[in-house]
C-alpha positions as CSV (number, residue, x, y, z in Angstrom):
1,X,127.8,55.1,91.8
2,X,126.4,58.6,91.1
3,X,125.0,59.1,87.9
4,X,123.4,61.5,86.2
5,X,119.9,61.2,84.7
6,X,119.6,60.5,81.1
7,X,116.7,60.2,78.6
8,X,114.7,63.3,78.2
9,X,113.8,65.8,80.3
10,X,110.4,67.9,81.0
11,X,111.2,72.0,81.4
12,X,114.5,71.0,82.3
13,X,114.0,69.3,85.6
14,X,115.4,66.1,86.7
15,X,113.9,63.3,85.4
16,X,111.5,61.0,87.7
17,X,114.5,58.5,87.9
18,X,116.4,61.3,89.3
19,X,114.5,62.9,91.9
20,X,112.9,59.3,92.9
21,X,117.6,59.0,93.7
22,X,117.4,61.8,95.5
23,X,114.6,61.2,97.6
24,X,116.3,57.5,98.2
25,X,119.7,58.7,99.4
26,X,118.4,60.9,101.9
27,X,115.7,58.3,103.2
28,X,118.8,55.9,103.4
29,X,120.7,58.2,105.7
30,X,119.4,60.2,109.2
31,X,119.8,63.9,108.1
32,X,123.0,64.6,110.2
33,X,124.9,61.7,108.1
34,X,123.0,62.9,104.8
35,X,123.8,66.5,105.0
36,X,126.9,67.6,103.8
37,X,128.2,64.4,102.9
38,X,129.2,63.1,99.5
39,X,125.7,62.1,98.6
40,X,124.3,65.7,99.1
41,X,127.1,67.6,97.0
42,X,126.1,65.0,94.5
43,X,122.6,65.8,94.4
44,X,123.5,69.2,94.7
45,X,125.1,69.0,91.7
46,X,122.5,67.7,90.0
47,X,119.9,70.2,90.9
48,X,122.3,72.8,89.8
49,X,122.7,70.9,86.4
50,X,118.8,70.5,85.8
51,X,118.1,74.3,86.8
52,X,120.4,77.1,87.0
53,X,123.9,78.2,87.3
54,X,125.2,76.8,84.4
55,X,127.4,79.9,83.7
56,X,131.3,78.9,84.6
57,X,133.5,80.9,87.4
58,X,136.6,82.6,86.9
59,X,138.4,79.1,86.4
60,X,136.5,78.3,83.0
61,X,135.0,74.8,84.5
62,X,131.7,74.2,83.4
63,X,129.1,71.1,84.1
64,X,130.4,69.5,80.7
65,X,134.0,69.8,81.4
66,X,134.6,66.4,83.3
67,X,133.0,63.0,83.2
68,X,130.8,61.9,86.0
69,X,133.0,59.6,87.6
70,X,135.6,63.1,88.1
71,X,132.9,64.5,89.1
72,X,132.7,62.3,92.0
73,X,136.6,62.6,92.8
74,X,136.0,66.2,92.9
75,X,132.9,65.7,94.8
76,X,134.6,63.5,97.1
77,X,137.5,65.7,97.6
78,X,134.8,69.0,98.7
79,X,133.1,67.2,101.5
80,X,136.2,66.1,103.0
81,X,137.6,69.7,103.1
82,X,134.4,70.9,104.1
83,X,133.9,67.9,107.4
84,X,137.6,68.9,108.3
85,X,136.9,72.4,108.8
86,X,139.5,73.7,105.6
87,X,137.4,74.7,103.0
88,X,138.0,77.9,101.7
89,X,136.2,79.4,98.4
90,X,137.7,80.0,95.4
91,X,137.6,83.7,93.6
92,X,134.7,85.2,92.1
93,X,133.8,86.9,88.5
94,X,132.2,90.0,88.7
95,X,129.4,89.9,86.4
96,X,127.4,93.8,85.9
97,X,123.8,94.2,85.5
98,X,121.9,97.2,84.8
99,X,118.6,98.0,87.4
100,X,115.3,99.1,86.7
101,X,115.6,101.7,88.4
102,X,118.7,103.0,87.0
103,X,122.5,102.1,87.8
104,X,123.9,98.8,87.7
105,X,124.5,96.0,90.4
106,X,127.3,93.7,90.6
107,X,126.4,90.0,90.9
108,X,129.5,87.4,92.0
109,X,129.9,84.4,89.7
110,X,131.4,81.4,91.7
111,X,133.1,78.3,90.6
112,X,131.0,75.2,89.8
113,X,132.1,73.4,92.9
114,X,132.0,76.5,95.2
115,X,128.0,76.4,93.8
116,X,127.8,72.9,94.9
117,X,129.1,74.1,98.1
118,X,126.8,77.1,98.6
119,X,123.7,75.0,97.7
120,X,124.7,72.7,100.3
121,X,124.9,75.8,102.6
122,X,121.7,76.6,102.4
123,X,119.9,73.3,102.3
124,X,121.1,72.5,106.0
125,X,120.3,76.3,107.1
126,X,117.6,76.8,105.4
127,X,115.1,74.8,107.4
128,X,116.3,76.1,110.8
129,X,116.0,79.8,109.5
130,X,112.7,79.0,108.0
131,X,111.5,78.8,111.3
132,X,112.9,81.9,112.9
133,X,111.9,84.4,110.1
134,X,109.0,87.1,110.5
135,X,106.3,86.7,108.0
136,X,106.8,89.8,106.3
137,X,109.6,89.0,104.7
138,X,109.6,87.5,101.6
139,X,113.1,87.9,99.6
140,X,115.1,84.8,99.2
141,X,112.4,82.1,100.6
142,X,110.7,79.2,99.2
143,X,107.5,79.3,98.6
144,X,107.5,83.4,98.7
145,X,107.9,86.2,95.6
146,X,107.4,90.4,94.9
147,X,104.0,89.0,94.0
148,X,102.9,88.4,97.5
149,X,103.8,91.5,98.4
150,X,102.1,93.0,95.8
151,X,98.8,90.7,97.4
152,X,98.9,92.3,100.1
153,X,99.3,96.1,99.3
154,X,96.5,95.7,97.6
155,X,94.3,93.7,100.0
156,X,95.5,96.7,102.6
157,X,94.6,99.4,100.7
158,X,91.1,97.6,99.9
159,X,91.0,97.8,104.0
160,X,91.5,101.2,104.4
161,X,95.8,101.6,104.3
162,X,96.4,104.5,101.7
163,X,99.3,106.0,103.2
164,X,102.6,104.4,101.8
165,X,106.0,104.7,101.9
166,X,109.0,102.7,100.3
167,X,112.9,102.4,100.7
168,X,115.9,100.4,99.3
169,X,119.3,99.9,100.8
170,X,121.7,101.1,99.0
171,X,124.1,98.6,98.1
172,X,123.0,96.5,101.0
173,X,125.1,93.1,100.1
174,X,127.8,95.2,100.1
175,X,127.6,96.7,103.0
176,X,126.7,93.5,105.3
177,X,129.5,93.5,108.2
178,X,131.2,89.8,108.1
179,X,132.4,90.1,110.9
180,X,128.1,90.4,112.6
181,X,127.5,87.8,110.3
182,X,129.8,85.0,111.2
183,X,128.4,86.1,114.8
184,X,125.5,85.0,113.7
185,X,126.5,81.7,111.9
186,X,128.3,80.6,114.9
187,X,125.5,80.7,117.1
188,X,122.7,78.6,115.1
189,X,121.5,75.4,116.5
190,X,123.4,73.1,113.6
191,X,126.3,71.0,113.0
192,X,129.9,72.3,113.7
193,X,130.8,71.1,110.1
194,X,127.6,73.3,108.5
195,X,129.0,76.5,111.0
196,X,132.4,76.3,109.5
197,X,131.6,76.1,106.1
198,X,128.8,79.1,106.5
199,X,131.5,81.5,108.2
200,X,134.3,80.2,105.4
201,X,131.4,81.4,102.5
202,X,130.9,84.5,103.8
203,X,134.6,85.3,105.3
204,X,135.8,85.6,101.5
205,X,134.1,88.8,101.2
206,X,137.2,90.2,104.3
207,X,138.9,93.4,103.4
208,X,142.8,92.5,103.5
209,X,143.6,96.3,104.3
210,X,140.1,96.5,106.7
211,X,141.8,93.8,108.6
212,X,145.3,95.6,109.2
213,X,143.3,98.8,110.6
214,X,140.9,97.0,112.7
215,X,138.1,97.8,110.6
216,X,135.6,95.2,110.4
217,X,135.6,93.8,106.8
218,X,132.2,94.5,105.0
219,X,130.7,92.8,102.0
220,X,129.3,88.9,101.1
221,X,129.0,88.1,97.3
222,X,125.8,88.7,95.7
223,X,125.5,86.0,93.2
224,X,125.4,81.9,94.8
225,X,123.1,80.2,96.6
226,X,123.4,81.0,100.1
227,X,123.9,84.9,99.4
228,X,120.2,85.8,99.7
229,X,119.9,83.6,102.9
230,X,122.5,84.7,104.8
231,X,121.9,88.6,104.1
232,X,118.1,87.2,105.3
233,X,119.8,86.3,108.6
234,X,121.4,89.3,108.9
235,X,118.7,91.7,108.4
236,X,116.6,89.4,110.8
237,X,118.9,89.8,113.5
238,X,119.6,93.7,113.0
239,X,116.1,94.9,111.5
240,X,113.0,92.2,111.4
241,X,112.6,90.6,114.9
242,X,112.6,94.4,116.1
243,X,110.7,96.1,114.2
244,X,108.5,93.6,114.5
245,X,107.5,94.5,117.9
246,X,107.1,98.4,116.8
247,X,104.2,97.1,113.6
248,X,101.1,99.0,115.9
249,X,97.4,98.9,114.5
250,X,96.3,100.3,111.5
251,X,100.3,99.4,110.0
252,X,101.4,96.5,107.8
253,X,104.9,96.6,106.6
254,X,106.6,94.1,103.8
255,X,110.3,93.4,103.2
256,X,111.5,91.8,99.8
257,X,115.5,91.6,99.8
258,X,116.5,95.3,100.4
259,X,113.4,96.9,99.6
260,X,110.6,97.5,102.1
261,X,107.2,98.8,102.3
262,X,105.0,100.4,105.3
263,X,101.6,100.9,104.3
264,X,98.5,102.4,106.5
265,X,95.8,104.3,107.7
266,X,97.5,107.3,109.3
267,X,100.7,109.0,107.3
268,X,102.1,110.1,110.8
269,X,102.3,106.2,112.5
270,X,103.6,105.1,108.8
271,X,106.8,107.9,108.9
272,X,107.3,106.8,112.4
273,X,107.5,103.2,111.9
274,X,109.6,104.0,108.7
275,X,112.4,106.3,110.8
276,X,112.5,103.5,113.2
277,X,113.2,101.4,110.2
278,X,116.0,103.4,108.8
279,X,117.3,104.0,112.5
280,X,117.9,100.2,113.0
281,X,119.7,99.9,109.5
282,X,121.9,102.7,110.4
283,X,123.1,101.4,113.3
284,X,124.7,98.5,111.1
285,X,126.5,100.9,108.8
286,X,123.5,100.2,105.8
287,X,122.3,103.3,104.0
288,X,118.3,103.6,102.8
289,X,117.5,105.0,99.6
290,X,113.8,106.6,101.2
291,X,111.1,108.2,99.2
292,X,108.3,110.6,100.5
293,X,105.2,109.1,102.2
294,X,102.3,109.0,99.5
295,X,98.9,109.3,99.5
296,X,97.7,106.3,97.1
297,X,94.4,107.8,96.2
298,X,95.7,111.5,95.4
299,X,99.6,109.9,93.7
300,X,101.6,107.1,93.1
301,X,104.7,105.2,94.2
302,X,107.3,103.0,92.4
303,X,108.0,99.5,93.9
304,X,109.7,96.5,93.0
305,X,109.3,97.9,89.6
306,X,105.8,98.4,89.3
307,X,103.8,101.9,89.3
308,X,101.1,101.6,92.8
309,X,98.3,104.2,92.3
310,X,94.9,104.0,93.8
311,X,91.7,104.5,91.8
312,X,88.7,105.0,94.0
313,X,87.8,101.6,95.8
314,X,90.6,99.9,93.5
315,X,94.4,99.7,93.5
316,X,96.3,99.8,90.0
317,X,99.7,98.5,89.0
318,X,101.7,100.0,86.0
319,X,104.6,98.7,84.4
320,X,107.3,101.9,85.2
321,X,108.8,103.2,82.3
322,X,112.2,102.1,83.0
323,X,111.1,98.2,82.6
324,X,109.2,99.2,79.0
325,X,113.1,100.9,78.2
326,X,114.8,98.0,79.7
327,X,112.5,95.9,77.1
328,X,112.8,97.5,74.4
329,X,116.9,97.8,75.0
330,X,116.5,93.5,74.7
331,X,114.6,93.3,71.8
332,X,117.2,95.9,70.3
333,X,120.4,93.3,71.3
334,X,118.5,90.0,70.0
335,X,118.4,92.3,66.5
336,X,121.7,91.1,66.5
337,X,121.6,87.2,67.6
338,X,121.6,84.7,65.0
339,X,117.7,84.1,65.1
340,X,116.5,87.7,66.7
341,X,112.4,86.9,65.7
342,X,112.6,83.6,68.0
343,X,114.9,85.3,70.8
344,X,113.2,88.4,70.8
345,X,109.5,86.0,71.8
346,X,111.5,84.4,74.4
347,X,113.0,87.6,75.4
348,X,109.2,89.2,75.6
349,X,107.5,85.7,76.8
350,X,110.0,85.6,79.8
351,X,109.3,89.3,80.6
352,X,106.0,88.9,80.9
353,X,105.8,85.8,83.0
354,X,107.8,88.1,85.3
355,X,104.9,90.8,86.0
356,X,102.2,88.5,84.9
357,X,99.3,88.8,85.6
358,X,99.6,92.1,88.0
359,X,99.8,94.8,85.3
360,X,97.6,92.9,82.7
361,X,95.2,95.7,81.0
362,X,94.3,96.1,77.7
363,X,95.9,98.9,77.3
364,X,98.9,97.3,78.3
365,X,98.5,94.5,76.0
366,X,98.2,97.2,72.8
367,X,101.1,98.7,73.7
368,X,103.3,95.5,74.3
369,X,101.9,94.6,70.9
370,X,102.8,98.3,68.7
371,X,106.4,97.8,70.9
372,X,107.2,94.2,69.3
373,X,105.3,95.1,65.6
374,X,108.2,98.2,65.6
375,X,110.8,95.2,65.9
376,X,109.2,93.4,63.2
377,X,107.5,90.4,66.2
378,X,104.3,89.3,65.4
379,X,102.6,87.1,68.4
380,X,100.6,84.5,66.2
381,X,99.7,83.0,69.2
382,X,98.3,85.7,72.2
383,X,97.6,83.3,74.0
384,X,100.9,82.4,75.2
385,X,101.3,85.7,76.7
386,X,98.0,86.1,78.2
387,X,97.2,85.1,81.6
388,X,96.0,81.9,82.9
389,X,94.2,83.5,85.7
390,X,93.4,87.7,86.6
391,X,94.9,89.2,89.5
392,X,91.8,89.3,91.8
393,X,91.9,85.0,91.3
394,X,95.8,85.0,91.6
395,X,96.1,87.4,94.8
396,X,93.6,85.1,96.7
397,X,95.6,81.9,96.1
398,X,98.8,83.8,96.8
399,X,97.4,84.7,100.1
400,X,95.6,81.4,101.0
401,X,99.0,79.9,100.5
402,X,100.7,81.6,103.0
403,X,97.6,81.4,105.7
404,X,98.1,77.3,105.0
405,X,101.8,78.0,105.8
406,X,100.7,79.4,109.2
């Protein structure tokens, strides 16, 4: 019988009891019986319960709102629609978020069992795509973060790449073609089952009217599990395994989600490979945001949220001033919370985990501390906030790690 853990648990993660479960129902089982099978969404589930997506869907059903044993009816229920072939998603709530950059960005907010579904998803695809993926692309995979790519802009530019250049697509998840990307789905190497279920995630995103005109439909939601994989796929397909071929000496580019990043010696091969870039993109009906080639040593760049300057032999990293106004905005709403002094350390602790350690200076750390004594925040313990390691230690173990992956 499924159950969940109980007793306490560490950073909320499953307990031991729980993820020793896990480890037993899929050693019990080959992985084609295992996959997508009841078992699975259960454990799904319970990953989803121990780390994120806890938030409910448009139908109000959150993890607390049935016992475990319906739970398991429900469970039941989903992997028999989903082995038949007639699952279809339920709607989504449109949650808005503002940028860093400026704007906002619209993330999707699924019902709990359309989560369970989508986690699935990308558990069975995500070991076949793994495989298939360029190494420059670090958005959406295990094991990878912005902080690798940061790792190796500045091991580049230590090598002599001080031309670089940066763009975004501009509402990419919006603009993905479903119709391409079923394509895609329905010709992996996996079970028919795992196919349909796939192509039914993403087919939700069809455009009623797009349909009646023959126009393909456009759009997969930006917000569950399999999202960031499946827009991975796509730009794989249409943009990676290509341009691949076109990275010549003396060039390193970097992808991260809808953002990428051409660095290297000579500013003429770096705006080539970049127009080949956006060429390929076009050609899929996705727009790039670009920005001007730069010289690191004589200006400066923003990506992924972080100021890239060059300093004689050294490359520097700076908090932009959009993420210092998007932090002072937080500490501004937890003012209003019930206990603003505690949320407003979580708030700050959180944030700084997020760049940490890459744009550690002391100058940074005297302004962080003058921002939080204006809100009335004193850090009694610095520590907490300081990092464990600099970024000369941390950028060598991020780049080891991916050298053991090869």
């Amino acid at each position: 019988m499924f159950q969940y853990a109980r007793g306490p648990r560490i950073s909320g993660k499953p307990t031991n009891h729980a993820l020793n479960r896990i480890q037993n129902k899929k050693a019990d089982k080959p992985p084609e019986k295992y996959l997508l099978s009841k078992g699975h969404l259960e454990d799904c589930l319970q990953k989803i319960r121990s780390t994120a997506g806890k938030a409910p869907g448009p139908d109000g059903v959150r993890l607390d709102s049935f016992s475990e044993s319906q739970w398991e009816k429900k469970l039941k229920v989903l992997a028999q629609s989903i082995n038949k072939g007639t699952y279809q998603p339920g709607p989504t709530k449109p949650v808005i978020l503002q940028k860093d950059c400026g704007g906002t960005r619209t993330i999707q907010v699924p019902n709990l069992i359309d989560r369970v579904a989508s986690r699935a998803c990308l558990e069975v695809f995500s070991p076949i795509l793994e495989k298939r993926f360029v190494d420059w692309s670090y958005g959406y995979r295990p094991g990878r973060s912005h902080l690798h790519v940061f790792a190796h802009i500045s091991k580049a530019y230590e090598e002599g790449c001080v031309y670089l250049a940066h763009f975004d697509v501009r509402k990419a998840f919006d603009h993905v073609n479903i119709r391409k990307l079923s394509k895609l789905i329905r010709e992996m190497d996996v079970m028919d089952k795992a196919k349909w279920l796939g192509q039914s995630i993403v087919s939700k995103g069809l455009l009623d009217d797009g349909e009646a005109d023959g126009v393909d439909g456009l759009g997969i939601s930006q917000g569950d599990s399999a999202s960031g994989l499946l827009f991975n796929l796509y730009m794989h397909e249409f943009h990676d395994k290509v341009l691949d071929g076109c990275v010549g000496e003396g060039l390193q580019v970097y992808r991260y989600a809808d953002d990428l990043v051409v660095i290297g010696k000579d500013e003429l091969a770096v705006n080539q490979l970049m127009k080949q870039s956006v060429g390929l993109l076009q050609e899929v009906g996705l727009e790039c945001v670009c920005e001007d080639t730069v010289n690191l040593q004589a200006g400066s760049i923003d990506v992924l949220g972080l100021t890239i300057s060059g300093h004689g032999n050294n490359i520097e990293f700076n908090l932009t001033e959009t993420c210092w106004s998007r932090l002072e905005r937080s500490l501004d709403e937890g003012l209003n919370q019930d206990f603003p002094t505690c949320l407003n350390k979580q708030v700050v602790k959180a944030w700084r985990q997020a760049v940490n350690p890459v744009t550690w200076t002391g100058r940074y750390q005297e302004r962080l501390v003058n921002l939080l004594s204006s809100f009335g925040v004193t850090l009694h313990e610095d520590e907490e906030y300081e990092p464990k390691q600099d970024w000369s230690q941390v950028r060598n173990t991020l780049l080891g790690s991916l050298d053991l992956r090869v």
